[in-house]
C-alpha positions as CSV (number, residue, x, y, z in Angstrom):
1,X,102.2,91.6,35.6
2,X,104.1,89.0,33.8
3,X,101.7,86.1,32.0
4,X,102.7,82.5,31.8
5,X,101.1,80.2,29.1
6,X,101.1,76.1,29.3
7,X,102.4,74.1,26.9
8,X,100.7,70.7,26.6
9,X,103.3,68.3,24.9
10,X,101.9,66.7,21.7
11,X,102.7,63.5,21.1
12,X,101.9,61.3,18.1
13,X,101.3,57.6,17.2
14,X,104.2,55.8,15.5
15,X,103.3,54.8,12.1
16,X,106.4,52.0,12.0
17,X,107.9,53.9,9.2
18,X,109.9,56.9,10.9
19,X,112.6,56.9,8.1
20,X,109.6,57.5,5.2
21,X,108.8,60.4,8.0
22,X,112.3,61.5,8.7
23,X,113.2,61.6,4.6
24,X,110.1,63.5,4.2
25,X,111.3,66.4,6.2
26,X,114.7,66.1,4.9
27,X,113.0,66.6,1.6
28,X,110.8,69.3,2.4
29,X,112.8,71.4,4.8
30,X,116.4,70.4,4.2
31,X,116.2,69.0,7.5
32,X,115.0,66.2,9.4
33,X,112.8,66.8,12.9
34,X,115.4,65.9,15.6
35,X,117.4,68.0,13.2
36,X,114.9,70.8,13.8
37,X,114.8,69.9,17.9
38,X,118.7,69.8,18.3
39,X,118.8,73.3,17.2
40,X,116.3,74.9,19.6
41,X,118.1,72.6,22.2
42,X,121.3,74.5,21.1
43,X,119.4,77.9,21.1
44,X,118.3,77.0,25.1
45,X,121.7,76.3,25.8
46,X,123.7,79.0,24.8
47,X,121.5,81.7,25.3
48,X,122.2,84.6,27.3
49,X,121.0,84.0,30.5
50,X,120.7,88.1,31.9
51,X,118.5,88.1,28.0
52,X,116.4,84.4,28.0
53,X,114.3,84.2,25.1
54,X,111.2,85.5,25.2
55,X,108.7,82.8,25.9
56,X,105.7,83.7,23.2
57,X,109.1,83.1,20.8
58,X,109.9,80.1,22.6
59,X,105.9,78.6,22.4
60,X,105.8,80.4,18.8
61,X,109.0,77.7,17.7
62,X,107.8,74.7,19.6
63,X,104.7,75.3,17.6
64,X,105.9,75.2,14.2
65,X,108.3,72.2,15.3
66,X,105.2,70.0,16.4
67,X,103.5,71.2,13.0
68,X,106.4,70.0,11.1
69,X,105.8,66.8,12.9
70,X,102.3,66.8,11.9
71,X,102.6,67.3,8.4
72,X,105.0,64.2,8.7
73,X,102.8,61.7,10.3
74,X,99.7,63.1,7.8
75,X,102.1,62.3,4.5
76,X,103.2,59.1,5.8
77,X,99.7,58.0,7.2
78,X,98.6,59.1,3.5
79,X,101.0,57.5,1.5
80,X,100.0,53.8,3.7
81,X,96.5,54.4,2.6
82,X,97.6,55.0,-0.8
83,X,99.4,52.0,-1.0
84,X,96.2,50.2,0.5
85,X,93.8,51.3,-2.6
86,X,96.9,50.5,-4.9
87,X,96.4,46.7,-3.4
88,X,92.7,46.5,-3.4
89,X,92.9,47.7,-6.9
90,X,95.2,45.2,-8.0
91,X,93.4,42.6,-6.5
92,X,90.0,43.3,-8.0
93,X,91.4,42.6,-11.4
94,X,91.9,39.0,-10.5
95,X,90.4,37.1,-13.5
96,X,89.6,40.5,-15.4
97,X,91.1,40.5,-19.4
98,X,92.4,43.7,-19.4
99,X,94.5,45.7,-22.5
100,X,98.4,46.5,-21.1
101,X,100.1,49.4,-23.3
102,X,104.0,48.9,-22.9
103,X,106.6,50.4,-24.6
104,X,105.5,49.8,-28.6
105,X,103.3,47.4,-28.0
106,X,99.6,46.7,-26.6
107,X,98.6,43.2,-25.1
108,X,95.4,41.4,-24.3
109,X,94.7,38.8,-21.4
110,X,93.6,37.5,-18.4
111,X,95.1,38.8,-15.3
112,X,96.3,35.6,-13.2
113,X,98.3,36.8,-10.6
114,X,99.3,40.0,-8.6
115,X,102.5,40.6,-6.8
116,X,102.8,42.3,-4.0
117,X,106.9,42.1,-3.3
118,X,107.1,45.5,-4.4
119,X,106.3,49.5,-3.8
120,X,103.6,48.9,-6.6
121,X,101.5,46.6,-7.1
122,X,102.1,44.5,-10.3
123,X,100.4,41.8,-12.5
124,X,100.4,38.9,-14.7
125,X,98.7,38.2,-17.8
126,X,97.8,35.1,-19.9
127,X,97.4,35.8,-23.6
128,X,94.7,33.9,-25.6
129,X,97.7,32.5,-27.6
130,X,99.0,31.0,-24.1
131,X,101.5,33.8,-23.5
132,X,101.9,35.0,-19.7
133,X,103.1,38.0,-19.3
134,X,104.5,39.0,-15.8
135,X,105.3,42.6,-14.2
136,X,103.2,44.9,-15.9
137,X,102.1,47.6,-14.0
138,X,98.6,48.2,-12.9
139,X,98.9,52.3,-14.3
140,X,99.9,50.2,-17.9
141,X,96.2,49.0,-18.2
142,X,94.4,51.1,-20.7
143,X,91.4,48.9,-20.7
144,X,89.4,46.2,-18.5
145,X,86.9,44.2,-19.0
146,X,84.8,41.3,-17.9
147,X,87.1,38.2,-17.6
148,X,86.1,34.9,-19.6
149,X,85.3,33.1,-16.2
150,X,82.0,33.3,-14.6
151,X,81.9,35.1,-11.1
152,X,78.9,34.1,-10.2
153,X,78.9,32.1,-6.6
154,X,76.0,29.7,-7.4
155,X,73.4,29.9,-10.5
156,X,72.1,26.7,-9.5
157,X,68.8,27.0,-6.9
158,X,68.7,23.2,-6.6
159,X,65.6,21.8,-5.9
């Protein structure tokens, strides 16, 4: 009696940043996933047709191939949320004074402005003696605290 098993094809969502994917298999397996594919496509096509391979090996491969995939999409889906926080963060400290350790020295101010151009978020700080400071990093802050300006929306009731 000879038992057949169905494979459903998996497919996943693109995440518009296959190269992020594709280097992170590169880094993790030494090779990328079409990598991976191309060589059980090579496997199918020269094997011994009078010995096919045996097809719980066949399922077993296509299986570890789709959870390579997985584990792809799942780091680069978490690395875009990371990046997320790592904007909300930054943003949030608009109009904080925060303390900035870099290098030898340690800095006061008033965080005025956050770029975004880059893989990190980084800010800008106004000293009390007038000084702006720009690409600091937001990891550099060792301290925030309330910033000079009121936050309040309205204090006044009118009436």
């Amino acid at each position: 009696m000879t038992t057949t098993s169905s494979v459903t094809p998996v497919s996943t969502a693109s995440t518009g940043s296959t190269s992020g994917t594709a280097q992170t298999a590169t880094n993790a397996y030494g090779l990328s996933f079409n990598s991976l594919l191309q060589i059980i496509l090579t496997q199918l096509t020269y094997q011994d047709p009078l010995k096919p391979m045996d097809n719980f090996e066949f399922v077993s491969q296509l299986a570890q191939f789709t959870q390579v995939e997985q584990g792809q999409t799942m780091v680069t889906d978490l690395q875009q949320q990371l990046a997320g926080q790592a904007t909300s963060q930054a943003a949030s400290l608009l109009g904080e004074t925060v303390d900035v350790k870099s290098g030898t020295f340690s800095e006061s101010g008033v965080v005025t402005a956050v770029a975004l151009s880059s893989t990190t978020p980084t800010i800008t700080i106004q000293t009390s003696g007038g000084q702006t400071i720009s690409g600091l990093a937001v990891s550099a802050i060792t301290q925030i605290r309330p910033g000079t300006a009121t936050k309040t929306s309205s204090s006044n009731t009118g009436g």
